[in-house]
C-alpha positions in Angstrom: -9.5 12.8 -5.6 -9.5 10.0 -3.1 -6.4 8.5 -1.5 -6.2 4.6 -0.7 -3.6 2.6 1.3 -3.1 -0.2 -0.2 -1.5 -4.1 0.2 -0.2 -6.1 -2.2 -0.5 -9.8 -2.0 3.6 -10.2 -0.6 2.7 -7.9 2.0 4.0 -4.3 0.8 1.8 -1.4 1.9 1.6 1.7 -0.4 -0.6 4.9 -1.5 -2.7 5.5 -4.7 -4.5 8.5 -5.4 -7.4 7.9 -7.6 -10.3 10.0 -8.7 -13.0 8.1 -7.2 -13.8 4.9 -5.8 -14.9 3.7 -9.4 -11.5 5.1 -10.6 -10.1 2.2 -8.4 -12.4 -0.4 -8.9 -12.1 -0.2 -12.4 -8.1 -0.1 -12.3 -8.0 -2.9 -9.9 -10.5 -4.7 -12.0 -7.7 -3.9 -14.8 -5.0 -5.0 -13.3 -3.4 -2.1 -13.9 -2.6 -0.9 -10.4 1.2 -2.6 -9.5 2.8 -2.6 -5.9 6.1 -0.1 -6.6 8.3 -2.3 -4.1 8.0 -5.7 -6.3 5.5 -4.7 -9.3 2.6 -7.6 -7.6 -0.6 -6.5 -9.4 -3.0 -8.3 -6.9 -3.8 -5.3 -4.3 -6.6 -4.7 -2.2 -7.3 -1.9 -0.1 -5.5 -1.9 3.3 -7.1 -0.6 6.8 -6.6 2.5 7.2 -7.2 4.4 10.7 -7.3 8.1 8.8 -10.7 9.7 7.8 -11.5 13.0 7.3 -15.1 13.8 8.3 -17.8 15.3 6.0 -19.2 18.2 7.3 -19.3 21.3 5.5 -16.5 22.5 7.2 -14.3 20.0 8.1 -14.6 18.9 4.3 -13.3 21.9 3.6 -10.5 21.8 5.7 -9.5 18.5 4.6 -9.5 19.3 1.2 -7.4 22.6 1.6 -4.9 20.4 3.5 -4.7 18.1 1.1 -4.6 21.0 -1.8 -1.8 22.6 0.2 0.1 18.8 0.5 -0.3 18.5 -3.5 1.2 21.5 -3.8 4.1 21.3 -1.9 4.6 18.0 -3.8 4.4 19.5 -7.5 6.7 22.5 -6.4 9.8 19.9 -5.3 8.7 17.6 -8.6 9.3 21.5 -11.0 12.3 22.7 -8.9 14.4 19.2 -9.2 12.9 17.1 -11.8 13.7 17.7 -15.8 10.4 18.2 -17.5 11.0 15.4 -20.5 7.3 16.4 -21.8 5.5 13.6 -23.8 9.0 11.7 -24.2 8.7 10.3 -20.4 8.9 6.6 -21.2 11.2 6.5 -23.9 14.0 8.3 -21.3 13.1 6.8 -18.9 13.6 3.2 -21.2 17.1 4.8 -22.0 18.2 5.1 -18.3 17.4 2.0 -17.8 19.3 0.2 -20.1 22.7 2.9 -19.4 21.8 4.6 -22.7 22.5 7.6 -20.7 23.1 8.8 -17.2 20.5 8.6 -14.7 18.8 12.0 -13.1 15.1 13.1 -11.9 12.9 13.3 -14.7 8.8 14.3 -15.1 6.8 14.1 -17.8 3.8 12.2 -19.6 3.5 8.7 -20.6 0.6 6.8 -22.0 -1.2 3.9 -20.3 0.8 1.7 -23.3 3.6 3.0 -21.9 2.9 2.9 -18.6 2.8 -1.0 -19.0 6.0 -1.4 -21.0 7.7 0.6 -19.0 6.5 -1.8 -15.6 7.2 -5.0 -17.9 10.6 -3.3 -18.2 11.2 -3.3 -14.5 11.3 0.7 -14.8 10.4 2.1 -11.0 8.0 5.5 -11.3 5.2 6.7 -9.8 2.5 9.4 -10.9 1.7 12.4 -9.1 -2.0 13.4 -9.5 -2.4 16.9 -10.7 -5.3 18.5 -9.2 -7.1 21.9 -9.8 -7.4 24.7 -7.2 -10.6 23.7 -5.2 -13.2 26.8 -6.2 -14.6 28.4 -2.9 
């Protein structure tokens, strides 16, 4: 998993997670990476002063921080989210439009869905789920 900072062109800095650089160029390529403030699909990737470095050790520090980080982030996303399964977009569609009342939900949508739900104006964002490192 790689982490980029990225700009959109009105300005808006933001964070993608991707699974490799390829992942990004390919998604970018796409189109399909939006800016979450104002949707803007023309990013690019910012400056960004972090690095972590790449010997054996310090690589392996870095990506224990960053497994601990995920972690803490899926935990919050179980404990106060409602897990809406496979249905993600279609609730998500319903609280949109006042169908029903609005709360935290989590689930799985589609890349179809992804884009409907963005042409919708529906705000979310995707936590990457990541496997425990192996020593």
């Amino acid at each position: 998993m790689i982490a980029y900072d990225l700009i959109c062109s009105n300005g808006h800095l933001f964070e993608c997670w991707f699974k490799d650089s390829t992942s990004f160029e390919e998604q970018q390529a796409a189109g399909i990476i939006n800016c979450p403030i104002c949707n803007d699909t023309q990013v690019v990737k910012a400056f960004s002063p972090f690095m972590i470095k790449k010997s054996s050790g310090e690589r392996k520090k870095g990506e224990e921080v960053a497994q601990q980080a995920l972690q803490l982030i899926h935990e919050y996303v179980d404990k106060h989210f409602e897990d809406v399964g496979d249905q993600f977009a279609r609730e998500a569609l319903r609280m949109h439009y006042g169908e029903v009342d609005k709360r935290n939900i989590r689930g799985t949508a589609t890349t179809e869905e992804e884009v409907i739900l963005r042409e919708e104006g529906v705000q979310f964002f995707k936590v990457p789920i990541v496997k425990k490192l192996l020593n």
